[in-house]
N, C-alpha and C positions, 0 to 999 in steps of 0.2 A: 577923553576919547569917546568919540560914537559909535555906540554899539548900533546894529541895523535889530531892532527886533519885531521886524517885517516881513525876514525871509520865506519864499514859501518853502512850503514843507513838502517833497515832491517823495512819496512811498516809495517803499523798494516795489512791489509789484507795478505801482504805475511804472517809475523807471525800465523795466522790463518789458514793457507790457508796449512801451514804445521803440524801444530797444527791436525788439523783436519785428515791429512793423518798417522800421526805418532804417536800420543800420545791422544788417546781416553778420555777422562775423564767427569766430571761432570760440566754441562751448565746450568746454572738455570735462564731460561727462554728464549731460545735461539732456539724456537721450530716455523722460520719463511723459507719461502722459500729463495734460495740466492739471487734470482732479487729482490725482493724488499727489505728482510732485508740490502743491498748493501753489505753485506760480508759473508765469507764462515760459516759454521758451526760447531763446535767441534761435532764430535759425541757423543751420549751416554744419547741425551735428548728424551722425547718420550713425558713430559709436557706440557700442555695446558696453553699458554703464557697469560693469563687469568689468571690464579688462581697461576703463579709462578713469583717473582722477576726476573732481569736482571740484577743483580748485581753482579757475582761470579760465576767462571769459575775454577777449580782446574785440571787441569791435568793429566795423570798416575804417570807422572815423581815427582810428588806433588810437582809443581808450580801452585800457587795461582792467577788468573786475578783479580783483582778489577774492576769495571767500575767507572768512575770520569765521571761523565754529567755534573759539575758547570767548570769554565773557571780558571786556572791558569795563573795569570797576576803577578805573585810576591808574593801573599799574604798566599801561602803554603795549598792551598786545597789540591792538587794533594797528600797529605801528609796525611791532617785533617783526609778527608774525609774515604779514606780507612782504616784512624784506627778505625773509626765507627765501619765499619763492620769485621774488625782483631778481637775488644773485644768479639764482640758474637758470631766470627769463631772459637775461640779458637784454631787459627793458630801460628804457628811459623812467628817472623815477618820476617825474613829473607827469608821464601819462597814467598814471597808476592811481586807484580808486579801489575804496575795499567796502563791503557789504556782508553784513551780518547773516551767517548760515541760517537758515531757519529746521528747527528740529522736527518740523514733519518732513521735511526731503531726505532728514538723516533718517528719519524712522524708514521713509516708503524705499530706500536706498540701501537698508539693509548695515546701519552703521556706517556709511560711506565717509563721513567726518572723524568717522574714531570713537572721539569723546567730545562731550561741549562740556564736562563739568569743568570749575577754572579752580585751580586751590593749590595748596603742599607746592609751590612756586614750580610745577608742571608742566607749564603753558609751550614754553621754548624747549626743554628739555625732552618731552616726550613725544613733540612733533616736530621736530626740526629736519631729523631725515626724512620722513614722507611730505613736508611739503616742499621741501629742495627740491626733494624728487620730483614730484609736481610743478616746479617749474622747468626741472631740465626735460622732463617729458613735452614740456609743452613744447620747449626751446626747440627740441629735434624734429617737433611737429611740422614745425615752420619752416627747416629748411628744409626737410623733402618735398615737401609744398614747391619751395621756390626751386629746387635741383628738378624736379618733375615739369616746373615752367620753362626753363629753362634747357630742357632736356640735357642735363649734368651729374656727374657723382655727386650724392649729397657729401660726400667729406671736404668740395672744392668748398663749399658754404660755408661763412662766418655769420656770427652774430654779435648783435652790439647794439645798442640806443634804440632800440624797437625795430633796428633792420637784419636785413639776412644782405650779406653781401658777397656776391660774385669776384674776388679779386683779380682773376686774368681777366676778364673782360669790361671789366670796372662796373656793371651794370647791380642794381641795389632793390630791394621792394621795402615797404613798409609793412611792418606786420598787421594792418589793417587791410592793408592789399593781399596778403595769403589767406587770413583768418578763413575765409568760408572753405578753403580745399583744403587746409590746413585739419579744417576740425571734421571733414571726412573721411582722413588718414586713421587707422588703425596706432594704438596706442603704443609708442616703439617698447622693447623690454633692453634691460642691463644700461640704461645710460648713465656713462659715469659723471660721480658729480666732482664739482670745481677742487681743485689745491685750495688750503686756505690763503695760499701767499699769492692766488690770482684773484684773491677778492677783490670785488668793488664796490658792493656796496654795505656787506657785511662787516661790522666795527668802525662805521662812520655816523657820525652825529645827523641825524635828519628827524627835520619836523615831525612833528608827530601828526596825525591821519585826522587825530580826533578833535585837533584843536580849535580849528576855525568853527563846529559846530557848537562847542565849548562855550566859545568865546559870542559867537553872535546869538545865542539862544538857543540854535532851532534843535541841539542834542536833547534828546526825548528820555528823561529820568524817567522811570514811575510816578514821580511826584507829580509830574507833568502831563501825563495821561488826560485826556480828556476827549469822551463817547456822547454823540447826543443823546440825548435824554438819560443821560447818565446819574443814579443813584449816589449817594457815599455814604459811608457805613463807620459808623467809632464802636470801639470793643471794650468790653470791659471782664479782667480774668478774674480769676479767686486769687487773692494776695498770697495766699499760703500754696504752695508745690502740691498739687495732686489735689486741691482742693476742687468744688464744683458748688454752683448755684441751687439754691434748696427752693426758692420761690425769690419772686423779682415783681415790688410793688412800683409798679410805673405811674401812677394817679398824678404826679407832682411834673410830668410831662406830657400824659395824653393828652392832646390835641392843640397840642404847642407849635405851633409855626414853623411848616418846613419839614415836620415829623411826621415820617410815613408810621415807622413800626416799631417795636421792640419786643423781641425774640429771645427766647433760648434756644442756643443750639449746641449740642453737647456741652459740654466745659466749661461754654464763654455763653457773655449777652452780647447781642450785637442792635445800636441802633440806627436808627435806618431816615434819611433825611433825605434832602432836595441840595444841603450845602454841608460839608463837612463841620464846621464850625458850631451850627445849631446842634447837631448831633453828637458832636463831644462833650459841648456844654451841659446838655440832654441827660447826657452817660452820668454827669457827675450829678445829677438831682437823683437818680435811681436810689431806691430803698431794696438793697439785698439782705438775703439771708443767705448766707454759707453754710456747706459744709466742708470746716479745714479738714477733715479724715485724720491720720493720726502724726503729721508732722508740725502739728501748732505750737508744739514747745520746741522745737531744735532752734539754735542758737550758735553761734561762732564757737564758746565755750564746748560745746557738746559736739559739734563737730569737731572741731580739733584732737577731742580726746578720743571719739569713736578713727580719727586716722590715727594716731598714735598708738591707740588697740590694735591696729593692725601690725604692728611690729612682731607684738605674741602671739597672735592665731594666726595670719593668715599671712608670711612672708612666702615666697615660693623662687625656688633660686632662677635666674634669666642668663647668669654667666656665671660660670667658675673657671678660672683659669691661672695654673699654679696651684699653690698652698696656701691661700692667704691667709685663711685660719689659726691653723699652725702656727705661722710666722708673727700673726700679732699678738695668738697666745703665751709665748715666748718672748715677745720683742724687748727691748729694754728703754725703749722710748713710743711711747704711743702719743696719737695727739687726736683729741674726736671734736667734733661739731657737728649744730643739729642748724636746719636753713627750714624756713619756711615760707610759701608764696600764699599768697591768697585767691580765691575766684577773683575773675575780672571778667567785666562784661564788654560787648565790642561796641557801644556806641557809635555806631556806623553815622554820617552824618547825615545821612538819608533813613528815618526809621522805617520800620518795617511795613511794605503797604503789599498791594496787590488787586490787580482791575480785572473783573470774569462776569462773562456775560455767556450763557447757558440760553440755547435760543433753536427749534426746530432741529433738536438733535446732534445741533453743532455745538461747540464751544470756543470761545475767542476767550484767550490767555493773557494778561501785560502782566508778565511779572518782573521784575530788578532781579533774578536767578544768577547762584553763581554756577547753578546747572539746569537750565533748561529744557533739556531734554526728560530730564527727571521730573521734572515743574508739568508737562508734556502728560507722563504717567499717571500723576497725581489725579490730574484734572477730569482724564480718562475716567478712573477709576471711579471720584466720587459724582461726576455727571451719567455715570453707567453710559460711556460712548463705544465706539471703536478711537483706540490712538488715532487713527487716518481721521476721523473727524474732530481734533483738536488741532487751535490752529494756537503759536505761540508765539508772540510779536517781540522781538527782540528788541531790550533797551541798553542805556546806559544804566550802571550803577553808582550811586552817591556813597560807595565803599561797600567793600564783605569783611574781607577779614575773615574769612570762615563762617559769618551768620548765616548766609543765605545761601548757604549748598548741601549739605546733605538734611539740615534740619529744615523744611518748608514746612513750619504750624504755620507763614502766613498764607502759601499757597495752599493749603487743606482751608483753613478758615475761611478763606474769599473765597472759594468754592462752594463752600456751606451756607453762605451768605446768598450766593447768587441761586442756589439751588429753591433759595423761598423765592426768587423775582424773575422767574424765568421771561425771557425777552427780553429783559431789561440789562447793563450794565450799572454793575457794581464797584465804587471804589473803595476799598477798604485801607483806613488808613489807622495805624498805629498812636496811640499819640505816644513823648521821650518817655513817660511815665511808664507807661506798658512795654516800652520796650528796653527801656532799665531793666525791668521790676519780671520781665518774661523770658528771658533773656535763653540761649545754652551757654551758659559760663563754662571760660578757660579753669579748671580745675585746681583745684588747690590743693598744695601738696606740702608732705612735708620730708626731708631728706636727712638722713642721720648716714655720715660720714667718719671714717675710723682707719688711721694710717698706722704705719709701722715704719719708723729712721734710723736706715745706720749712724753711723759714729760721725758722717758727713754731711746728716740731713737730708741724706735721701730716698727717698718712699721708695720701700722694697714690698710695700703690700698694703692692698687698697680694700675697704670693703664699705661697701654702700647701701643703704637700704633705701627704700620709696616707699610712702605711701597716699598713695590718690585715688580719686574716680579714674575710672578706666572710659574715656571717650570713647571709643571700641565698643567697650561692654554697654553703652547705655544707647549709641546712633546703628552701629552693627553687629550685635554679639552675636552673628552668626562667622563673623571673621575671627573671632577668636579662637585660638588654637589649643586645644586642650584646657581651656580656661585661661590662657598664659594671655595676656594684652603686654605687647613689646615696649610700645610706643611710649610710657611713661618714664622707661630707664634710658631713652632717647639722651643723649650726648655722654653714657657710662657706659652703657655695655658694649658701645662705637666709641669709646674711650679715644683722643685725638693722642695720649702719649704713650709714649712707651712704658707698659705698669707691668714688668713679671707674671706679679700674682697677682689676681681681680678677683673680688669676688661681689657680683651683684645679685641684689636681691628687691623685689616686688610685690606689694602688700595691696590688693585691689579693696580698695575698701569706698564704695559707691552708696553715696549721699542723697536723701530728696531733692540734694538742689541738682537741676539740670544741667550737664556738662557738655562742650560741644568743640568742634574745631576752633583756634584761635589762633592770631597770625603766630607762625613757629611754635605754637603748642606748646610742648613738652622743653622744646628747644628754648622756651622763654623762661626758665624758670632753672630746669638742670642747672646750663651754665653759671648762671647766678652762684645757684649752692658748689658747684665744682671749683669755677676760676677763682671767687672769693677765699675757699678753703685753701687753694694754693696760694695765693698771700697769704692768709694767719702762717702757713709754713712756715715762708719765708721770712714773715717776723720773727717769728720764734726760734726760728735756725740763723738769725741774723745775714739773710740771703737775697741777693737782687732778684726781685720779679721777672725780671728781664732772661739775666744768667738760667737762671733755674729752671727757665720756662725751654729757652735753649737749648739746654741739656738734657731734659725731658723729649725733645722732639727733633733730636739730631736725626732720627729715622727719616723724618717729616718734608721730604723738598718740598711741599707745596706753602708748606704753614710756616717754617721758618724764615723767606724769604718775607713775607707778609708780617710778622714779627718784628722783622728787625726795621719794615721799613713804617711802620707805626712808632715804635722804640726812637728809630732815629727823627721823626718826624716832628717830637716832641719833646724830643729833647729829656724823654725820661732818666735818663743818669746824673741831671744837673742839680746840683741842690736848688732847694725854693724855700722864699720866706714862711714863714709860719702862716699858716693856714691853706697854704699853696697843695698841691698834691695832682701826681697825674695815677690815672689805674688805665692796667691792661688788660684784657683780656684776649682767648681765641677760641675758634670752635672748626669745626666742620660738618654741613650739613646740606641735604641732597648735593651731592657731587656738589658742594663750595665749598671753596676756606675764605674765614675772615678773620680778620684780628681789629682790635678795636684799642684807642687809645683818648682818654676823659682829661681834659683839664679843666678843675676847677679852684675857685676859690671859694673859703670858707667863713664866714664872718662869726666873733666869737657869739653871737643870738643864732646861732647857725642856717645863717639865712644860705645859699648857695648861688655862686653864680656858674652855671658852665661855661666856660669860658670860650672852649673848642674840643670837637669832637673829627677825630682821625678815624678812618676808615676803610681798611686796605680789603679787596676782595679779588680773590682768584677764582673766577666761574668758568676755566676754560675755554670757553668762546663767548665771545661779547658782540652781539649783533647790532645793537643801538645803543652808542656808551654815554647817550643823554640819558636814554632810561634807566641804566645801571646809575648814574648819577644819583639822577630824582627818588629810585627806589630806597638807596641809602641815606636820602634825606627827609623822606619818610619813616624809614625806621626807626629814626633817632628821635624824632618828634611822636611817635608810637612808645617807642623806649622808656624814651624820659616821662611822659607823662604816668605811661601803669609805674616805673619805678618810684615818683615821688607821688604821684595821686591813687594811682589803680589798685583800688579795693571794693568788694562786694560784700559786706557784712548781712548775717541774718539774725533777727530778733522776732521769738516768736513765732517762725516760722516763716517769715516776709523779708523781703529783701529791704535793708533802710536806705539805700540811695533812691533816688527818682529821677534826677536829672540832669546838667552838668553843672549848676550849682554846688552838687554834692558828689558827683562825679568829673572832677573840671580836668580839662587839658590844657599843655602852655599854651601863655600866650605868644604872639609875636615880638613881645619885649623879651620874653625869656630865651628865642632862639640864638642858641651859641653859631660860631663859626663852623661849619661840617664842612670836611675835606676827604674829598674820598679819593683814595687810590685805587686803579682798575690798573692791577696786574695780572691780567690773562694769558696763562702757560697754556693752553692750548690742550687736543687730546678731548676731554672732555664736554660735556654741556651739561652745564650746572643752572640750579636757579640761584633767583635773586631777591624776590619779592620778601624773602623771611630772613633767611641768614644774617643777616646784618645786624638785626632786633636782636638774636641771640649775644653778641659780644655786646652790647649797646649798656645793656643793664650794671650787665659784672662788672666792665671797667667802671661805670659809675662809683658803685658800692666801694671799689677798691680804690678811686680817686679819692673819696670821702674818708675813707678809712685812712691815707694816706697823707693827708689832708691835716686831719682830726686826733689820731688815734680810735678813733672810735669805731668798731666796727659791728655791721649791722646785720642783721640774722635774721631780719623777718621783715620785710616789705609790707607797705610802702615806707618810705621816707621817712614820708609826716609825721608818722606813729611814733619816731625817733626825736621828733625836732625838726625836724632838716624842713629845711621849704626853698621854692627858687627866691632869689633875689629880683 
């Protein structure tokens, strides 16, 4: 196949900028000056950005703008989102084009996008009503437009394919043909939105927005960035957490080819070259002195035991409910387990970069942000500007996973960098090593679980302990509530079964290593020590995973249907040869259920093949069930790899991986068959990006267990034997 990679590359503001000279049309909410809006203006708005949306821009020529404000990092917003507002435009999808909000219009707008941060699988969930709604606003725009042409009730008006249509008189306009009286109409209030059973284009399979950019080149990563006479910059941190440079003998590179500089600036060195490559290489001749400060002995050892201390000092209850105490004090059958996860880092396939150029008061931004608006802040801040003079260039992302949104060290750093080169751009680029090795790791945790069985084997009393970093406590601990951080008892104290008596407990016990958001968080690891624990039950009560799990969640419409249809899918009740084994799992999270079902095989060198992975998810409303597809076939390739690879060990105070030699994910030999079923009961809007990852592990664990006999209490894998086949 030939790729074109020639395309040109035509700016959103030029776009605009012609837009506005040639093709008049209809701008809904686009009624700001051009200094401070930072881009030009379609004409034909006369709206008071107050009482109108900024979501939808239609043209003479009837092309359709979308505006996309949440962040496309792979997970198919740039797609989702505008078919929000496609259903209640009742547009043609093919005239439809979407462009990235830029976060000085939201600033000078007063928040007029909401939010751009993209994360905790939000994207669709917490905007789906206001931008419907934005497109039935617009929808109603257009036909009193065409009923005012027409001199008619606007209720005679239909809409359909990008027309407004007259049916007693048969006569029709193109919404190119209203747009400019259209967008001087006042912004109607109370328009109701669609049934879902008169969808049309919502829970239909369609290309995604972002592809063809993808594919011919011209999507613009950070990697990709490139300003004339542009700078780039390699960093190099203190290996050890909290540590900082004492003095930095450059001699073995001054005047080396290519090399502008080398800097201290707070924490980090930064060297400073003509080509990235000279300058990393550069990094690695440097003669440092550190100062580790007082975490240069911690170790895996030593942290394990400082969380384990937490069990005695510092438990604080998150749920009680029932007697659970009581009941296990007394019980006559108790049964306990301890689970532990490890840090893992998000190896994003795009490391951490960041392009800023500080020039006459202004500042130009390219960050890969999974919040830019925040990125926006930052920039402010350390150029000492006004926000209104930071401009932030939206890109693609080469992945987040939570790295790149509330933690921006590399938008503070490229800042700091540019701040010595003013005029100049800077691109700062990470290299795997620092960003292994710099990471905010998903937290590691440890879980001590303690049941109580009638006579039946069945749990009349659950108690649970945690102990972790508190993400909370270490990116916000001003959201913390009384000191309480919820988020770590995440899939226990939202217990999915029906448990009597509960008793949950949480031990904050927050480590030098850095902790941060990771896909499903908390969610990635709970499940794990949860669903697992209900298999050992069930061995030991001699009880089907299946059964048991059923009976547990008879309450449950959403999850038992999804249960049985991974159960039945798999044929879980079938006997299998020796080494054969299926595990199930389920969970619920941001408004979704999933249940998840693992077949593999086991070889007796316990090599592993996964064989197939089931995947049933109920998120309510499913707007593009490609995406729901893809996202569940990303989880599982996320899943499987932290569950057989995904570790972050410390020695010394340093982190021992560096790269994905020592950090590896599967490969394309090792992907199993993924089958996902999209069962959407409706009612709701759920995410999708994370939930999935949550069952993905546990069934794992419990295939192998299954499998094997053997079952596994501490991730990864490896640490056991196990490896993929």
């Amino acid at each position: 196949m030939a790729i074109a990679k020639n395309t040109p590359r035509h700016s959103r503001r030029m776009f605009l900028k012609v837009a506005a000279a040639v093709v008049p049309g209809l701008a809904i909410g686009f009624h700001l000056p051009v200094a401070s809006a930072g881009r030009s203006i379609i004409s034909g708005t006369s709206a008071d950005p107050a009482e109108v949306n900024a979501w939808v821009r239609i043209g003479a020529d009837g092309q359709i703008t979308l505006e996309v404000a949440r962040v496309e990092m792979g997970q198919g917003v740039a797609t989702a989102l505008p078919m929000l507002i496609a259903e209640e435009l009742e547009c043609n999808w093919q005239d439809v084009r979407m462009v990235f909000a830029p976060p000085a219009e939201n600033l000078a707008r007063n928040n007029v996008f909401v939010t751009m941060i993209t994360g905790d699988s939000r994207s669709v969930r917490d905007s789906q009503q206001y931008l419907r709604q934005a497109g039935a606003n617009a929808c109603q725009m257009l036909k009193q437009a065409a009923a005012q042409r027409w001199n008619v009730d606007v209720t005679e008006c239909s809409a359909g394919q990008s027309k407004i249509i007259h049916a007693k008189s048969g006569r029709q306009f193109t919404y190119g043909e209203l747009a400019s009286e259209a967008g001087a109409l006042p912004v109607p209030k109370d328009v109701k939105l669609k049934d879902r059973s008169a969808w049309t284009t919502l829970g239909k399979p369609y290309q995604r927005l972002d592809l063809p950019a993808k594919v011919n080149g011209t999507a613009e990563f950070g990697m990709d960035v490139h300003v004339p006479d542009m700078l780039y910059a390699a960093v190099v941190q203190c290996p050890v957490f909290g540590g900082k440079p004492l003095s930095v003998d450059s001699s073995a590179v001054d005047g080396k080819r290519g090399i502008v500089k080398v800097t201290v600036i707070d924490n980090f060195i930064a060297v400073v070259g003509n080509n990235w490559w000279r300058a990393q290489q550069a990094a690695k001749l440097l003669n440092v002195t550190w100062d580790f400060g007082e975490h240069d002995t911690s170790d895996d050892a030593s942290i394990r035991s400082y969380l384990a201390e937490g069990f005695v000092s510092d438990l604080k209850p998150i749920l009680q409910q029932g007697d659970a105490g009581a009941i296990l004090s007394g019980a006559q059958r108790t049964l306990e387990s301890e689970y532990f996860s490890p840090f893992l880092a998000h190896t994003t396939m795009e490391p951490q970069n960041c392009t800023a150029r500080i020039a006459d008061g202004k500042v130009d931004l390219w960050a890969p942000s999974q919040g830019p608006d925040i990125s926006l802040g930052i920039a402010a801040d350390i150029a000492g500007v006004p926000k209104a003079n930071v401009t932030v260039h939206r890109l693609y992302l080469g992945g987040g996973f939570g790295r790149r949104g509330i933690s921006q060290d590399y938008v503070r750093m490229s800042m700091l960098i540019a701040r010595e080169f003013l005029g100049r751009a800077v691109k700062m680029v990470w290299s795997r090593e620092e960003d292994v090795q710099h990471d905010f790791y998903r937290p590691a945790s440890i879980v001590r679980q303690r049941v109580a069985l009638d006579a039946d084997g069945n749990v009349i009393a659950w108690k649970v302990d945690v102990a972790s970093p508190s993400v909370l406590g270490v990116l916000r601990p001003g959201a913390l509530k009384n000191g309480i951080d919820l988020m770590p008892t995440d899939g226990f104290r939202d217990m999915p079964y029906a448990i009597s008596n509960l008793d949950v407990n949480y031990a904050m016990r927050n480590t030098a290593v850095p902790v941060g958001f990771w896909r499903a968080v908390y969610h990635s690891q709970n499940p794990f020590a949860r669903e697992c624990f209900i298999d050992e039950i069930c061995a030991n009560t001699q009880q089907d995973p299946v059964i048991y799990r059923r009976q547990m969640l008879a309450h449950h419409s959403q999850l038992v249907p999804l249960l049985d249809a991974v159960a039945r899918s798999s044929r879980s009740h079938n006997r299998r040869p020796k080494g054969h084994g299926v595990g199930i799992a389920v969970n619920e999270m941001d408004q979704t259920y999933v249940a998840a079902a693992v077949e593999v095989e086991v070889a007796s060198n316990k090599l592993v093949k996964v064989k197939r992975v089931i995947v049933a998810i109920d998120c309510g409303h499913i707007v593009n069930p490609d995406t729901v597809a893809a996202q569940i076939e990303s989880c599982v390739v996320y899943g499987l790899s932290a569950a057989f690879f995904g570790e972050v060990n410390i020695r010394n105070g340093k982190v021992v991986q560096s790269n994905f030699s020592d950090t590896p994910v599967m490969m394309m030999r090792h992907m199993p068959i993924v089958e996902p079923l999209l069962l959407p009961s409706g009612g709701s809007w759920g995410g999708v990006g994370e939930p999935p990852l949550s069952v993905v592990i546990p069934a794992l664990a419990n295939a192998i267990a299954a499998a094997t006999g053997e079952r596994v209490h501490a991730l990864p894998l490896t640490k056991h034997g196990f490896t993929f086949d």
